[in-house]
ROSE-4610 file (N, C-alpha, C; in Angstrom, 1 decimal, always signed):
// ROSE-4610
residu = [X/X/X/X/X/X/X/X/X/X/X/X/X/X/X/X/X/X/X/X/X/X/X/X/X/X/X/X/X/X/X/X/X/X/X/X/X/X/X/X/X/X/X/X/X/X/X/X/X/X/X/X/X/X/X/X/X/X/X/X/X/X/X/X/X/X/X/X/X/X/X/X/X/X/X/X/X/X/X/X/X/X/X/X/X/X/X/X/X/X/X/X/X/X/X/X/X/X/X/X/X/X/X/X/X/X/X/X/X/X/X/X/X/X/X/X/X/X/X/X/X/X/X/X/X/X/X/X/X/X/X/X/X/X/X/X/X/X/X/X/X/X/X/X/X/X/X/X/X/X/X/X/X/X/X/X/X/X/X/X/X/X/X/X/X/X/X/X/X/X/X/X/X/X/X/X/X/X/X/X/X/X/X/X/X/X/X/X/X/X/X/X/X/X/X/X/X/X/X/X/X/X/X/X/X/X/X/X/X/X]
num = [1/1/1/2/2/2/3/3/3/4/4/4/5/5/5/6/6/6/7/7/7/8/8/8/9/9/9/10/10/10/11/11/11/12/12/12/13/13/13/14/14/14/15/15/15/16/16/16/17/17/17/18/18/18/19/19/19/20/20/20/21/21/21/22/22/22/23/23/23/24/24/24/25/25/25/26/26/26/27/27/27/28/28/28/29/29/29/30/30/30/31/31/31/32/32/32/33/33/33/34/34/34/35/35/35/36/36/36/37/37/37/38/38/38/39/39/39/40/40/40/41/41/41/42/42/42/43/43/43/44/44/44/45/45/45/46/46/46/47/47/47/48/48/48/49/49/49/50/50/50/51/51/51/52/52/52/53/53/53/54/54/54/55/55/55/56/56/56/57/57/57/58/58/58/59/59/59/60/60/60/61/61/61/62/62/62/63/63/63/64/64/64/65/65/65/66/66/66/67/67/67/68/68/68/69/69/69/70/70/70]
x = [+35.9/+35.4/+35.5/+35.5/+35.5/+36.4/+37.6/+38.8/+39.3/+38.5/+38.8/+37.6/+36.4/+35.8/+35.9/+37.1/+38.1/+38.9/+39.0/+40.0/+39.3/+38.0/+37.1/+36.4/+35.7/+35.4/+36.0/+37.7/+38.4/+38.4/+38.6/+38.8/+37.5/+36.5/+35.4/+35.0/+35.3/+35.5/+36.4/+37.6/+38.8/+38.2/+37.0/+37.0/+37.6/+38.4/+39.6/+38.6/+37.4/+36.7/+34.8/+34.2/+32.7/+32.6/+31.4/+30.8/+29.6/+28.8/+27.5/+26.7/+25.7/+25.1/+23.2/+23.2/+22.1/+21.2/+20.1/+19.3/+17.9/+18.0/+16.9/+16.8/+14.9/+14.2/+14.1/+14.6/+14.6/+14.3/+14.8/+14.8/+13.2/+12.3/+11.1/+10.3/+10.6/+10.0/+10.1/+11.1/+11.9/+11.5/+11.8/+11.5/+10.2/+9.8/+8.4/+8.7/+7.5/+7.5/+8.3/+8.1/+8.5/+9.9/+10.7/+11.8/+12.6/+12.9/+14.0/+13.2/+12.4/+11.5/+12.0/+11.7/+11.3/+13.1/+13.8/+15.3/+15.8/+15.1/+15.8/+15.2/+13.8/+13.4/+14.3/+14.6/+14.9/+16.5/+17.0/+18.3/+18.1/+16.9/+17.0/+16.5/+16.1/+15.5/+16.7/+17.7/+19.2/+20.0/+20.1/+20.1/+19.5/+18.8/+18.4/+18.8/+18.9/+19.3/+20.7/+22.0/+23.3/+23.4/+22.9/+23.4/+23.8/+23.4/+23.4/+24.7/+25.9/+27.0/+26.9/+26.4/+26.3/+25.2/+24.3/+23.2/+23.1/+24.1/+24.1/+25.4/+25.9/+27.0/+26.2/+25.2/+24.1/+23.4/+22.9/+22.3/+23.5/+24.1/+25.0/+25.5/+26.0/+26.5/+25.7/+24.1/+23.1/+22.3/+23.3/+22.6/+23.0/+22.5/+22.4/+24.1/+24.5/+25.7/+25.3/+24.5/+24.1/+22.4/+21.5/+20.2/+19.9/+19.1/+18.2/+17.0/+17.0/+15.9/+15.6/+14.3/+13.1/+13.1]
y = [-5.3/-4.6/-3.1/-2.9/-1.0/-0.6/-0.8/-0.9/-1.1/-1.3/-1.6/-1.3/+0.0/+0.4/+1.4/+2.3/+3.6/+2.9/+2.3/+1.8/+1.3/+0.6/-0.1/+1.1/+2.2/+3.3/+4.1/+4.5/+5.1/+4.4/+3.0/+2.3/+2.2/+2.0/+2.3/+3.7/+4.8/+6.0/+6.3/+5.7/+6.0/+4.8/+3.7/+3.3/+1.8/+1.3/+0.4/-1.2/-0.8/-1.8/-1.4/-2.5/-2.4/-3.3/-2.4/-2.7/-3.0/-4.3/-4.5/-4.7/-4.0/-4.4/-5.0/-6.1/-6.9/-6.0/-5.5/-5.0/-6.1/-6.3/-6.7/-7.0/-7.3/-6.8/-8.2/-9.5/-10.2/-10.7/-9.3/-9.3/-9.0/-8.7/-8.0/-9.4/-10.4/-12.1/-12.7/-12.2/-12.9/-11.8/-10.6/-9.6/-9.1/-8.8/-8.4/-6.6/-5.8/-4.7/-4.4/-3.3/-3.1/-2.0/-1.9/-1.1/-2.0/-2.8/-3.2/-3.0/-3.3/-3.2/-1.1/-0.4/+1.0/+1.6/+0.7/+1.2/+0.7/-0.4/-0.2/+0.3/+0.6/+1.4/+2.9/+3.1/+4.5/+4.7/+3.2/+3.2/+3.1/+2.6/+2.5/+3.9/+4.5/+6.1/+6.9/+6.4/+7.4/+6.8/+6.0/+5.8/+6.7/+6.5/+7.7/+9.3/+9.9/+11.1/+11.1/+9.9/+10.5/+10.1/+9.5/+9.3/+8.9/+6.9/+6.1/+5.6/+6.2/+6.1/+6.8/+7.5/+8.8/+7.7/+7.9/+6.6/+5.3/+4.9/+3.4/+3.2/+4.3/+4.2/+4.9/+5.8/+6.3/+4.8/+4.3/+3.0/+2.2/+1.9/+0.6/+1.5/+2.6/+3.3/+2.9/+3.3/+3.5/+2.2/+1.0/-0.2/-0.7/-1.6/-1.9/-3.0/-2.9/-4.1/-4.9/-5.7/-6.9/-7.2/-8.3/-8.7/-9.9/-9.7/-11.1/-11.3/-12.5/-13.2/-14.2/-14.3/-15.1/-16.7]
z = [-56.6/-57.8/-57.6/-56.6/-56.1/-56.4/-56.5/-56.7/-58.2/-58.8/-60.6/-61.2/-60.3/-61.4/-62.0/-61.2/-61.9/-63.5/-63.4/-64.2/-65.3/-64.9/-66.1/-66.4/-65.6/-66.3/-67.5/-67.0/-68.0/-69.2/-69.4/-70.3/-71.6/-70.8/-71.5/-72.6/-71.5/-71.6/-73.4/-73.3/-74.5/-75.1/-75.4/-76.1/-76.3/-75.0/-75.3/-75.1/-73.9/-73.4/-73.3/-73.4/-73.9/-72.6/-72.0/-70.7/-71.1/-70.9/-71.1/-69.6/-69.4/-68.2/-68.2/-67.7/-67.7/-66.6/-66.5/-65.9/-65.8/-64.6/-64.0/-62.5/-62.2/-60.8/-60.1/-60.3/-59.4/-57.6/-57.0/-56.0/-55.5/-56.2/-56.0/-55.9/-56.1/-56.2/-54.9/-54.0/-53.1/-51.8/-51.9/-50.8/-51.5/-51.8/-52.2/-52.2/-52.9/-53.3/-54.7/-54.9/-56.8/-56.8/-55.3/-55.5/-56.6/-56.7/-57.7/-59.3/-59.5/-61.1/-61.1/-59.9/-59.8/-60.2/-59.3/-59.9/-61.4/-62.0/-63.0/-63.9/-64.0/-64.8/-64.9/-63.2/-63.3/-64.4/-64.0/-64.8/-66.2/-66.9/-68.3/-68.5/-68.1/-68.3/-68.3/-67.8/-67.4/-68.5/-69.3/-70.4/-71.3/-71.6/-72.6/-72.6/-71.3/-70.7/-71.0/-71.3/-71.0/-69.3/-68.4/-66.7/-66.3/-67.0/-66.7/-65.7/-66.2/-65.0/-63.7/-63.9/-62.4/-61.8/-62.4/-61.3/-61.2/-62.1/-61.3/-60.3/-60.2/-58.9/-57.8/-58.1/-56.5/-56.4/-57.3/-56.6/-56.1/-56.4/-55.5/-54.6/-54.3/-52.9/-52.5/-52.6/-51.5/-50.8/-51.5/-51.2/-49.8/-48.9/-48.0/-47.7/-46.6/-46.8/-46.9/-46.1/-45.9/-46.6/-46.7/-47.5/-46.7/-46.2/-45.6/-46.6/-46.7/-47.5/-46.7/-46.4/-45.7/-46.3]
């Protein structure tokens, strides 16, 4: 997908393709604490602002490679 999100960006961008994204905190049930509820709030707030692309590409860079669950 790293690889085809230049491509789905531009497309979006001119109009050609409609990106819908499901936001939600699932992970906060399973690992516990409220970072996932805390990021996507922060992403529906970057919504409103005009961001929402600039920061939802700092959250997935900044994500971990790997996820253990208990």
């Amino acid at each position: 997908m790293a690889t085809a999100s230049p491509e789905l960006a531009r497309r979006a961008a001119v109009g050609t393709l409609e990106i819908e994204y499901v936001l939600a905190s699932f992970l906060d049930r399973t690992l516990g604490g409220g970072h996932t509820a805390r990021a996507v709030n922060a992403l529906r707030a970057a919504v409103d602002s005009g961001l929402f692309p600039a920061y939802r590409a700092a959250v997935f860079a900044s994500q971990p490679r790997t996820q253990t669950i208990d």
